[in-house]
C-alpha positions as CSV (number, residue, x, y, z in Angstrom):
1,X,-4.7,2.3,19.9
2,X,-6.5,-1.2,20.0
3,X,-4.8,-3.7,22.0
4,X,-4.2,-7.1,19.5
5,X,-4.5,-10.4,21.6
6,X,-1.8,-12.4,20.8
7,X,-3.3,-16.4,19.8
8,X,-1.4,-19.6,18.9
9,X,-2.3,-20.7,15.3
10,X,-5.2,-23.2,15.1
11,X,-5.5,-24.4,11.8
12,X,-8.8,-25.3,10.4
13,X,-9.1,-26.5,6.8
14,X,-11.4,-23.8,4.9
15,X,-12.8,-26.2,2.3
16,X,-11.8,-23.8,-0.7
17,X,-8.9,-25.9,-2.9
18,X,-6.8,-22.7,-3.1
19,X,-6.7,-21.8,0.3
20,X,-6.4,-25.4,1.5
21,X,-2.9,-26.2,2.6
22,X,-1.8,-22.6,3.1
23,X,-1.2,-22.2,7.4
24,X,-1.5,-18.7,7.0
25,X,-5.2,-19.1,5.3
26,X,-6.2,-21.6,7.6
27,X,-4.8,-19.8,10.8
28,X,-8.0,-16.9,9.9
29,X,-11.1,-17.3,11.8
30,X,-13.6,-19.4,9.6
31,X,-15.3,-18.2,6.9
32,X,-19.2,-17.0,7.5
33,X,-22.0,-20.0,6.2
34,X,-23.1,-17.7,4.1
35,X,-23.4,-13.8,3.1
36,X,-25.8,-12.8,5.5
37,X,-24.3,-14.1,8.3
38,X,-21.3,-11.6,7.3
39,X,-24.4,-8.8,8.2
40,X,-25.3,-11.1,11.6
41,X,-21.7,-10.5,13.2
42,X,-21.1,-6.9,11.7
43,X,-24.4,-5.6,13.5
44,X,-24.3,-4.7,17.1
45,X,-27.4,-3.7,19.1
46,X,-26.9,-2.7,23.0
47,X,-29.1,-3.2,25.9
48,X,-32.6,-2.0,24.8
49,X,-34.0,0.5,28.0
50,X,-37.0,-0.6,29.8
51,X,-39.8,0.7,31.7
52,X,-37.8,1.1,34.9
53,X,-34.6,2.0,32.7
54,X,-37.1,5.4,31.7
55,X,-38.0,6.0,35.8
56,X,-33.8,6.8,36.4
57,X,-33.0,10.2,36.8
58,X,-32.4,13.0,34.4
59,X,-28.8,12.6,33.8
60,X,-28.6,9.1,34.4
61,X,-30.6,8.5,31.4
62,X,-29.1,11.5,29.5
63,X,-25.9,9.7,30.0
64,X,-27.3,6.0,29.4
65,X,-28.2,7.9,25.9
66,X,-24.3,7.6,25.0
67,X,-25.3,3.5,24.5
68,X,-26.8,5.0,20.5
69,X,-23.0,5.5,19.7
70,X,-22.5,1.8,20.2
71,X,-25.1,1.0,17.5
72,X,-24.0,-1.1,14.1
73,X,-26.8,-1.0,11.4
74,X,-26.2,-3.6,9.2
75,X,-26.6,-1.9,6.0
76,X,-27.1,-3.7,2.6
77,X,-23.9,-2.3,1.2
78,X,-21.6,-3.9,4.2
79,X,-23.1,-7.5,2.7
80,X,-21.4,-6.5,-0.4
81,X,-18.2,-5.2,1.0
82,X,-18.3,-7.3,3.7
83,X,-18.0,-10.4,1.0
84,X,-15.3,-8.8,-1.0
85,X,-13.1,-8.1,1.8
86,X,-13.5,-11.7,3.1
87,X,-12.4,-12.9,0.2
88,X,-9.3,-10.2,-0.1
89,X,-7.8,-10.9,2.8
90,X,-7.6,-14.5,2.3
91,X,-6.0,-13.8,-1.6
92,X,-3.7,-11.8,-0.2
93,X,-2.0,-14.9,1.7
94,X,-2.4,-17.2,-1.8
95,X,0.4,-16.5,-2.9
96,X,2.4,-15.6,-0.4
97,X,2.4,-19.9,1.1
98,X,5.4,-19.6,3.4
99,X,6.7,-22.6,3.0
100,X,6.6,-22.2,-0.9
101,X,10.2,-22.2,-2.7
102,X,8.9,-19.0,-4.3
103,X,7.6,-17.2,-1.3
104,X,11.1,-18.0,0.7
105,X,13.1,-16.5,-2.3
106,X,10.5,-13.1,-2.4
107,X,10.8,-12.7,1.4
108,X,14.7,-13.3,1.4
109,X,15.1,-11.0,-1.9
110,X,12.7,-8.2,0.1
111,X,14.4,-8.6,3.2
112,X,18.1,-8.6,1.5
113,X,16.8,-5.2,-0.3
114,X,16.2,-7.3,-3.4
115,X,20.5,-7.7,-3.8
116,X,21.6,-9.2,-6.6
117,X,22.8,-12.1,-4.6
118,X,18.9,-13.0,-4.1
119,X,17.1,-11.3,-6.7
120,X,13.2,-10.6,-6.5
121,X,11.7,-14.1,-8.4
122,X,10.6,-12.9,-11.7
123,X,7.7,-16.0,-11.2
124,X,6.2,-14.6,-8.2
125,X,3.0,-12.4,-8.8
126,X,1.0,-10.7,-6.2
127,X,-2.7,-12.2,-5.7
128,X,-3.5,-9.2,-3.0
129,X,-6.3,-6.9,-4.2
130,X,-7.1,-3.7,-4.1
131,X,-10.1,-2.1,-2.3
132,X,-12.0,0.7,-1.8
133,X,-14.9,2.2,0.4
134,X,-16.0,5.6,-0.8
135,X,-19.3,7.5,0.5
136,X,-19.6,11.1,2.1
137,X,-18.5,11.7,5.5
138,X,-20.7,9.8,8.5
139,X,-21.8,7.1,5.5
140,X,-20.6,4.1,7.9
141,X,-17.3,3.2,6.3
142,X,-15.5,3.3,8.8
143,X,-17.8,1.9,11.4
144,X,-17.7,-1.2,8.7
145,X,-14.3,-1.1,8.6
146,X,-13.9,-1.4,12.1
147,X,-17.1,-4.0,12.9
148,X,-15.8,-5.9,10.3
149,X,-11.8,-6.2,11.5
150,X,-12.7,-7.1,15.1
151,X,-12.1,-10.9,14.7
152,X,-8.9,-9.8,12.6
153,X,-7.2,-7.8,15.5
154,X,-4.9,-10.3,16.6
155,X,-1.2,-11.4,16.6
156,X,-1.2,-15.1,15.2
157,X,1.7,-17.1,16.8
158,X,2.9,-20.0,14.0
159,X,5.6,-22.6,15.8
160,X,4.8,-25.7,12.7
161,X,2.4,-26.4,10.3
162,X,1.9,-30.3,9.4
163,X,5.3,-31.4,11.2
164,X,7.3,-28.3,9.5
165,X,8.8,-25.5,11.3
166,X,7.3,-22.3,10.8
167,X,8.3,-19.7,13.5
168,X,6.6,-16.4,13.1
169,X,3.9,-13.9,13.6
170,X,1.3,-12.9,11.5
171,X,-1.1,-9.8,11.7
172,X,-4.3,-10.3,9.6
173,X,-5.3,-6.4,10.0
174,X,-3.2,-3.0,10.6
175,X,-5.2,0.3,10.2
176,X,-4.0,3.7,9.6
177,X,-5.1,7.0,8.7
178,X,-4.2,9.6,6.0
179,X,-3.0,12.6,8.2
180,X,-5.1,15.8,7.0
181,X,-1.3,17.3,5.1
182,X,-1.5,14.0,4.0
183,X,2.6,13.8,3.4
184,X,4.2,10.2,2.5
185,X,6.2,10.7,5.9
186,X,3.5,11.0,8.4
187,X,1.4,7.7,6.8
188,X,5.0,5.6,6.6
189,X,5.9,6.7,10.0
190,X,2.0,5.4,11.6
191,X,2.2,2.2,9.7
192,X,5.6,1.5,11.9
193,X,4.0,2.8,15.0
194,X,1.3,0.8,14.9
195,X,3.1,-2.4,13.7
196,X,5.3,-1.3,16.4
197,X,1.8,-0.8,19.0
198,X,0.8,-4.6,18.1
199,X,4.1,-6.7,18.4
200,X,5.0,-5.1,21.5
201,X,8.9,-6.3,21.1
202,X,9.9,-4.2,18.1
203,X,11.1,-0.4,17.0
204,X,10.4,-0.3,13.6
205,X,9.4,3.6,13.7
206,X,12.8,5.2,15.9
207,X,14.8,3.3,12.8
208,X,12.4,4.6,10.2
209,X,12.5,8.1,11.3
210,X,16.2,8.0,10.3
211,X,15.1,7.5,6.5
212,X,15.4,10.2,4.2
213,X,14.6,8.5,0.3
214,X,11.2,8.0,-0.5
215,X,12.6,4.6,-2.2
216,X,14.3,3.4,1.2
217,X,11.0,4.1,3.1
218,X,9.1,1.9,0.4
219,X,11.7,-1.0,0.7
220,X,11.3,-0.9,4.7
221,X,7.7,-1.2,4.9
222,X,7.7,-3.9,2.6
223,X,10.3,-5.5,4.9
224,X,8.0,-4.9,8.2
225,X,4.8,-6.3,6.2
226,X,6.7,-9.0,5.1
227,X,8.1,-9.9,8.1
228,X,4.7,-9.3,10.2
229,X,3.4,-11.7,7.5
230,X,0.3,-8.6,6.8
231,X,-2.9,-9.4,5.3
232,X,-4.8,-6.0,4.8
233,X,-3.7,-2.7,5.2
234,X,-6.3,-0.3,5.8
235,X,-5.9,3.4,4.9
236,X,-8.6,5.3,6.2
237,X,-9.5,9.3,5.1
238,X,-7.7,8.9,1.9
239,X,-9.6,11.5,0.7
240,X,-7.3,14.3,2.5
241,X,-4.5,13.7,-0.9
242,X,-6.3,16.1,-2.3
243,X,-4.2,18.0,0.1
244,X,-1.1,17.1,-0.5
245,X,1.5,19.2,-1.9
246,X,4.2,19.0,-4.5
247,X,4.9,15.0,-5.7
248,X,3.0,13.8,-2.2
249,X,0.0,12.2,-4.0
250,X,1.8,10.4,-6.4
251,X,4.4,9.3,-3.6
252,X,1.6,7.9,-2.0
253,X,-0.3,6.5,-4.4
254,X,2.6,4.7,-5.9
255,X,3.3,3.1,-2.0
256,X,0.0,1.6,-2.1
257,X,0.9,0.1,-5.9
258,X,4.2,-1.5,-4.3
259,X,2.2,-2.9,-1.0
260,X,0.1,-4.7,-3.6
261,X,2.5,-5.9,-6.1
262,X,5.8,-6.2,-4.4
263,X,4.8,-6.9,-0.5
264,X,1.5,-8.9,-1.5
265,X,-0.7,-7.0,1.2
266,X,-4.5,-6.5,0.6
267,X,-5.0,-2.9,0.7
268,X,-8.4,-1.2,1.7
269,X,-8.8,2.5,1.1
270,X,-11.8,4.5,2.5
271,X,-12.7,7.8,1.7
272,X,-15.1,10.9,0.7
273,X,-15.6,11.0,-3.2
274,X,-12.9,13.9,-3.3
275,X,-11.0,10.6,-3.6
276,X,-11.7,10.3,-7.1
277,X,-10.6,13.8,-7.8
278,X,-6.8,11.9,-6.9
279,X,-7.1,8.7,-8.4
280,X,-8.4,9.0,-11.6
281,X,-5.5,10.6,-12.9
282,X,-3.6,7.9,-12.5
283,X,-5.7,5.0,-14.0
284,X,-2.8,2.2,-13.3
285,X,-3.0,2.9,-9.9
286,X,-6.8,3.4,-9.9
287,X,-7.3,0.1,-11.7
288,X,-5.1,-1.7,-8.4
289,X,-7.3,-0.2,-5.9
290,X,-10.4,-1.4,-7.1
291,X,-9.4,-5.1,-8.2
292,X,-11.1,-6.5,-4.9
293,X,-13.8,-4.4,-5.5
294,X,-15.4,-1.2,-5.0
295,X,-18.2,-0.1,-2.5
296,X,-20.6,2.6,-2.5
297,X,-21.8,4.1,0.6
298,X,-25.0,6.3,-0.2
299,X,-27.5,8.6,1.8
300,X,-30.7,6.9,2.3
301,X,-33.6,8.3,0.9
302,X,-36.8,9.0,2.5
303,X,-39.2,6.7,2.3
304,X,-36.6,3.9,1.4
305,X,-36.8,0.7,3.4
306,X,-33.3,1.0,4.8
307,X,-34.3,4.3,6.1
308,X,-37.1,3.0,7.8
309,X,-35.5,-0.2,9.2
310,X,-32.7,2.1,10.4
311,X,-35.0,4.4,11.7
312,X,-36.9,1.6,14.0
313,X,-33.8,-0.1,15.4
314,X,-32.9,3.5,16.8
315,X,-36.5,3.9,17.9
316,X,-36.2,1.0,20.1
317,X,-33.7,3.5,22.0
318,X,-35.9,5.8,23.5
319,X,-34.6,7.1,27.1
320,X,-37.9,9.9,27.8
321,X,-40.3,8.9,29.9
322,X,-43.1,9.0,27.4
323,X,-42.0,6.8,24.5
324,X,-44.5,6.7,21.4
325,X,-44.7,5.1,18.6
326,X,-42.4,6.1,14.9
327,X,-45.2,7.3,12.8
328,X,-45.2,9.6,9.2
329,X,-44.7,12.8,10.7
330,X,-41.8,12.2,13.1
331,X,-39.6,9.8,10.1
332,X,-40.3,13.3,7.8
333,X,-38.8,15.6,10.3
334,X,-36.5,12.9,11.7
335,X,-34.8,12.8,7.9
336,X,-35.2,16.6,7.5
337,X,-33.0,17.1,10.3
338,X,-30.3,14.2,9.4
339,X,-30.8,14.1,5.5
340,X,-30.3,10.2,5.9
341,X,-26.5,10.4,6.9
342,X,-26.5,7.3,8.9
343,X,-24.0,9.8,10.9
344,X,-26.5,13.0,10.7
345,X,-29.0,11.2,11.7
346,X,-28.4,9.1,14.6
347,X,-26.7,12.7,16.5
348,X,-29.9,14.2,15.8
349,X,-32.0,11.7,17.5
350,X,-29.6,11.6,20.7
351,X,-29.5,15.2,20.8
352,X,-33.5,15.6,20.5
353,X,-33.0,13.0,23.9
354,X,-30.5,15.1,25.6
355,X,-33.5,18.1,24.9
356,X,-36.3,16.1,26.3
357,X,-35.4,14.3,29.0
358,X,-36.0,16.7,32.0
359,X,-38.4,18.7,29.6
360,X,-41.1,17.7,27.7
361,X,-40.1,14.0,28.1
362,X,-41.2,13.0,24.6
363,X,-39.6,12.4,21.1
364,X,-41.9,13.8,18.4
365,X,-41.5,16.2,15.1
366,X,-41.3,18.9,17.3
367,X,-37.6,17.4,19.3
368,X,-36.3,16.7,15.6
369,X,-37.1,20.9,14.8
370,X,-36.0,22.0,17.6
371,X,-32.3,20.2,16.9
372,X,-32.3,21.0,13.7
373,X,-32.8,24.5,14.2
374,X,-30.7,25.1,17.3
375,X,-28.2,21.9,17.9
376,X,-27.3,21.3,14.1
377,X,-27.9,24.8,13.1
378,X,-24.2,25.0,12.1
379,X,-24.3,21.7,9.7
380,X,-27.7,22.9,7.6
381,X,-25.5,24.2,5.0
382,X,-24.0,20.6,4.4
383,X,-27.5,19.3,5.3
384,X,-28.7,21.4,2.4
385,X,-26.4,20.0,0.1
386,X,-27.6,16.2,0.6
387,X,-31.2,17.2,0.8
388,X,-30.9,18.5,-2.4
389,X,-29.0,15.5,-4.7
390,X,-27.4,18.3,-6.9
391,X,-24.2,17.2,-7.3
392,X,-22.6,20.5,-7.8
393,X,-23.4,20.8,-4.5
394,X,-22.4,17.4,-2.9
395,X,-18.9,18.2,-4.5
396,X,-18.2,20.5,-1.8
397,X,-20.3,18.6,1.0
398,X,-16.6,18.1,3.0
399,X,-15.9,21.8,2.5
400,X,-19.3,22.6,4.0
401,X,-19.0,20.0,6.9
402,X,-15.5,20.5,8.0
403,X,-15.4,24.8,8.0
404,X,-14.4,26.0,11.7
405,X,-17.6,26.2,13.4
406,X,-18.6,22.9,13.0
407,X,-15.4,21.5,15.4
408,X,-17.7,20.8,18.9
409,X,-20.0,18.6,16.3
410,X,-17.2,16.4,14.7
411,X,-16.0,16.1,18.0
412,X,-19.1,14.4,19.3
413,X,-19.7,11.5,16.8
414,X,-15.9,11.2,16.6
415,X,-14.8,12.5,13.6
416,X,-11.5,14.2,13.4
417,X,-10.0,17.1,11.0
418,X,-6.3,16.1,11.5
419,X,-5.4,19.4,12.9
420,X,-3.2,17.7,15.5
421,X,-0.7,16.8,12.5
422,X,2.5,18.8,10.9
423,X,2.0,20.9,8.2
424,X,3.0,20.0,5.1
425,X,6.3,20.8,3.0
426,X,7.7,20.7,-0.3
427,X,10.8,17.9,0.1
428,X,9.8,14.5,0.8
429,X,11.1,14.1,4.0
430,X,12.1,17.3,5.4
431,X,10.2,17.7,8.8
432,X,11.9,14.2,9.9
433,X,13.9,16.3,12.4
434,X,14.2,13.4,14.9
435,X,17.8,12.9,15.3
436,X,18.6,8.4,14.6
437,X,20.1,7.1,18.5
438,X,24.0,6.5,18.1
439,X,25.1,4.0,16.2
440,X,22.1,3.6,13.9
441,X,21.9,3.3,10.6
442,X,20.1,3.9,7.5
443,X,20.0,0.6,6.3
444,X,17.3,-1.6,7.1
445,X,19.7,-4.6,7.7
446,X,20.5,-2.7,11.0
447,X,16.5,-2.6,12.0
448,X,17.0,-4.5,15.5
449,X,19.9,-4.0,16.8
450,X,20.9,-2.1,20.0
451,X,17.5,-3.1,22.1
452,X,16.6,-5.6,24.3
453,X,16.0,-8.7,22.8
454,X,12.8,-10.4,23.4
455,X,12.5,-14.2,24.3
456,X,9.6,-14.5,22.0
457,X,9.5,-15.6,18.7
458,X,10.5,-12.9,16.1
459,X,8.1,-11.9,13.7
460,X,9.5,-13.3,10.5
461,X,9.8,-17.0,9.4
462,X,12.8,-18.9,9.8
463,X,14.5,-19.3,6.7
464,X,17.8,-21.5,6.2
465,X,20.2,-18.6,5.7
466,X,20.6,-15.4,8.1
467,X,17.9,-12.7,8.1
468,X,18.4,-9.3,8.8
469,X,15.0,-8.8,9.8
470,X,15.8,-11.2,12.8
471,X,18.4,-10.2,15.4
């Protein structure tokens, strides 16, 4: 897991009237000047070789190669998404002003399990949005997700805001991934891990693994975002629902409707367009998940100008000894062998380097051939598929891409098939076989009791009355 930094708030006035005035909007890092400079600090480019950097030996350079992992294109659809998200991160905290009469009663009535001595205020509504990244697998969702997150990985320490107390934490960003059975249990049980991973002082997962009602487990990650004061959740392979059996997609689907509404947390879903398969059956919950907005991450055509201005920042990349120039004939074979699959296509240019150097010491048409009929032999049934455009046959591009001989592959540009995670089961929470320490409880009032106590500041705001978040 990513380590967060933890950083006292410094509070810098946004100059947008509704975020004005709110410490946890003004505690983010600035907004961008403008949309394309969104693109400027998404991109990344490493060290470009030189001359002498193509003189090293064989496996040095093979293994200085690894740099064209480290590579962010700044494609035109991350402007676009990019924007959105800047701007849904920030909503998410309009409403929920901390030191608001109306956010004080929602946390209180959350962290009370909305009791009828502090009811949930019937005033309050949510202003987090819904939003979702969809594209085939290796379009760069992800790799936006996590470029654009970077200055949003950290713990944000709040002691007072304009001569009023205000002691808590607040987490602007916690990722998680939809396991491949994709059961409620194993995404609730992350969420706490992670949360967990980033505050360093709490045990929100042992006391969660006690939980055994799908209603109670929705209640207590309200309660942790609420009390982590969460800006975006991001849910990543969301696609793998499609898996899920008995009531599990509609279990899940319904927990991402109450992280919007009742917990006011951003969320961002990415996934393959199997997605839609899941959602669109359920157009309440489909119309949540897209009311921040919706991005579409596409192939890239050849001859396209993307393509092109993709294909010469890789170009600049060259390790052989004998670099030439990106003419006609080596972009044709170059998008033969990757289909424009931002992921496709970048592994086939390292591995027509790992080829070369020691060999023929050149990338031409020839090095893109040779990897597409030898190194990516296994993938030209999915290659195929996006070559073509039928959609018939794009439908089952993540059946062709995931089938068992194409496990060395994912492994290499990082992808991962979830095989590592319990299969599923027909009960809710059945396979929660851990056994609660003594003395625990189901209830979430009992959350922090029995551990060490930490002499830092707790992670929910002070409020006048007791909280049982806070022990």
């Amino acid at each position: 897991m990513i380590t967060y930094t933890c950083i006292p708030a410094d509070y810098k006035p946004t100059g947008v009237r509704r975020f004005d005035g709110n410490p946890f909007i003004e505690a983010l890092p600035s907004l961008e000047k403008s949309k394309d400079r969104i693109l400027d600090r998404l991109k990344n480019y490493p060290q470009k070789p030189t001359k002498r950097d193509r003189q090293k030996s064989e496996l040095v350079r093979t293994a200085e190669v690894g740099c064209i992992n480290e590579i962010v294109y700044p494609f035109a659809e991350y402007k676009r998404a990019g924007t959105n998200l800047t701007m849904n991160i920030r909503e998410s905290y309009v409403a929920r002003h901390p030191l608001s009469v109306h956010d004080i009663q929602r946390r209180h009535a959350i962290a009370l399990n909305e009791s009828s001595a502090v009811p949930f205020p019937n005033n309050w509504t949510s202003t987090a949005r819904g939003q979702s990244l969809l594209g085939i697998s290796g379009s760069g969702k992800t790799t936006f997700a996590t470029a654009f997150s970077l200055p949003y990985q950290v713990v944000i320490e709040h002691k007072e805001y304009q001569g009023k107390p205000l002691v808590c934490r607040q987490i602007p960003w916690v990722g998680i991934r939809m396991s491949h059975d994709a059961t409620l249990k194993s995404l609730c049980l992350q969420f706490f891990e992670v949360v967990d991973h980033i505050l360093g002082n709490t045990d929100y997962r042992r006391q969660a693994v006690a939980v055994r009602n799908v209603a109670r487990m929705v209640m207590l990650i309200a309660q942790v975002a609420t009390a982590a004061s969460v800006g975006v959740i991001f849910v990543d392979e969301v696609q793998n629902l499609k898996a899920a059996m008995g009531k599990n997609a509609v279990f899940v689907l319904n927990l991402f409707s109450e992280i919007i509404e009742r917990a006011g947390v951003t969320l961002v879903v990415a996934g393959t367009p199997a997605l839609a398969s899941v959602i669109d059956e359920n157009v309440r919950n489909l119309r949540k998940l897209n009311s921040g907005g919706e991005s579409n991450f596409v192939q890239m055509k050849y001859g396209d100008p993307e393509f092109d201005a993709f294909c010469d920042i890789y170009w600049d990349y060259q390790f052989v000894k004998n670099p030439v120039s990106l003419g006609k004939e080596i972009r044709k074979a170059w998008h033969k062998a990757g289909a424009g699959n931002p992921a496709f296509t970048a592994l086939a240019f390292m591995l027509a380097q790992r080829n070369e150097i020691g060999g023929r010491e050149v990338i031409d048409a020839v090095a893109f051939d040779r990897v597409s009929k030898i190194d990516m032999a296994i993938l030209e049934p999915a290659i195929s598929a996006l070559l073509s455009g039928q959609a018939h046959l794009l439908k089952s591009f993540d059946d062709l891409l995931f089938k068992e001989g194409c496990r060395s592959l994912r492994k290499l540009i990082a992808w991962s098939d979830g095989s590592d995670t319990p299969n599923p089961t027909d009960d809710e929470f059945s396979e929660l076989q851990e056994v609660p320490a003594e003395g625990a409880s189901h209830a979430p009032e009992k959350l922090n009791r029995g551990r060490k106590r930490s002499t830092k500041s707790t992670s929910y705001i002070s409020l006048p009355t007791e909280n049982p978040l806070i022990r």
